[in-house]
C-alpha positions as CSV (number, residue, x, y, z in Angstrom):
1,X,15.6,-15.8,-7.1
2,X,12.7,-16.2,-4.9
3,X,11.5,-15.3,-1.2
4,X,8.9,-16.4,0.7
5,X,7.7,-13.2,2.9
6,X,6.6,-14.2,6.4
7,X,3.5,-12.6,7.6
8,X,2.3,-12.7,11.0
9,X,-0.7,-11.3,12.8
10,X,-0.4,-7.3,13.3
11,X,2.8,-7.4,11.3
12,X,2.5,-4.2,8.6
13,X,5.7,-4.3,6.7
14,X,5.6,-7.0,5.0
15,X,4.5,-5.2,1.8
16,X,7.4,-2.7,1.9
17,X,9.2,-5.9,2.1
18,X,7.8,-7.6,-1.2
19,X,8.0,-4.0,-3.0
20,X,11.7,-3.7,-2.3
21,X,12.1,-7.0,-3.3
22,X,10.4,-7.1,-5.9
23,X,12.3,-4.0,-6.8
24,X,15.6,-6.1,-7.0
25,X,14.1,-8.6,-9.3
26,X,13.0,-11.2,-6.5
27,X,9.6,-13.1,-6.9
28,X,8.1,-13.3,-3.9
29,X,5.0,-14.4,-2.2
30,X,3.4,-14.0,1.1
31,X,3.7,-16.9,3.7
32,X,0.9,-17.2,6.3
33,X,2.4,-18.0,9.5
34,X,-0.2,-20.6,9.9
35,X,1.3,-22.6,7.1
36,X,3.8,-25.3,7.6
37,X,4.3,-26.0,3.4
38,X,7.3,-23.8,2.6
39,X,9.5,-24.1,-0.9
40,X,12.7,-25.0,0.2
41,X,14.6,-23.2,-2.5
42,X,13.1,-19.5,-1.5
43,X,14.5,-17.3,0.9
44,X,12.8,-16.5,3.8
45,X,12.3,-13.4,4.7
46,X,10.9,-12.1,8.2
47,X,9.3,-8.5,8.1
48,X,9.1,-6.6,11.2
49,X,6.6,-4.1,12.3
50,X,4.5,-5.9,15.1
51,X,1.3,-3.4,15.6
52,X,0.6,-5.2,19.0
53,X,3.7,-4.1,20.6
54,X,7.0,-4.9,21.6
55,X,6.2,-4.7,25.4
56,X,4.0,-7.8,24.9
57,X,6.7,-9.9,23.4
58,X,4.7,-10.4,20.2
59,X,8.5,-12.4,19.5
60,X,8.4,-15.0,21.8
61,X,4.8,-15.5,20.7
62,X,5.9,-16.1,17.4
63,X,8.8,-18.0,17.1
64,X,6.5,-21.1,18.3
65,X,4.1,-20.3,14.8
66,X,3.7,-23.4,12.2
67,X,5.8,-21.8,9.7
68,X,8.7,-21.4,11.9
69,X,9.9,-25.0,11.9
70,X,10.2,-24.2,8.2
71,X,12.0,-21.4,8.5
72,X,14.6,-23.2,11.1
73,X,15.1,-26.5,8.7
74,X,15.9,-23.7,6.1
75,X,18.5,-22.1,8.0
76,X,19.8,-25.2,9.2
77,X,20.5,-26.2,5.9
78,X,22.5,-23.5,4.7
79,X,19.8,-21.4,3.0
80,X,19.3,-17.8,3.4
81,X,16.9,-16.2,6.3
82,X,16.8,-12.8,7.3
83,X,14.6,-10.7,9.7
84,X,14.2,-7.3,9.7
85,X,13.4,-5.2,12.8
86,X,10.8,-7.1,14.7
87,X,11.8,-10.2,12.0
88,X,15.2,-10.1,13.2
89,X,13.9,-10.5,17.3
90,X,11.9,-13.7,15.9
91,X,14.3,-15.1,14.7
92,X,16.6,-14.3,17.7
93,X,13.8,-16.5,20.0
């Protein structure tokens, strides 16, 4: 099993995210959320923890990142996405 870990500027937990992963025996790697080239058989995972805060809507901000239209085909096509915390609101945009 794999899972790509979505990282986004003044996101933080995205290494407590790999670490329990990894604890469970998922390889993972870190996604920039610049990048639009995503492996279509990973997971994609969406960390939360946005340093800049909520009040700005750091979540609407990033929903229209590069990566995102990869993370959308992905979910579209039955494969598994999840957000956690701030992850979960991105995904909710």
């Amino acid at each position: 099993m794999r899972a790509a870990v979505v990282v986004f500027p003044g996101t933080w937990s995205d290494r407590d995210c790999i670490y329990a992963l990894e604890r469970l025996g998922v390889e993972t790697r870190r996604v920039w959320h610049r990048e639009t080239d995503v492996e279509p058989d990973e997971q994609k995972r969406l960390p939360g923890g946005f340093a800049y805060g909520i009040y700005r809507r750091s979540e609407a901000i990033a929903r229209y990142s590069p990566v995102m239209d990869a993370v959308q085909r992905h979910a579209e096509a039955g494969g598994l996405v999840s957000g956690i915390c701030n992850g979960f609101q991105v995904l909710c945009e």
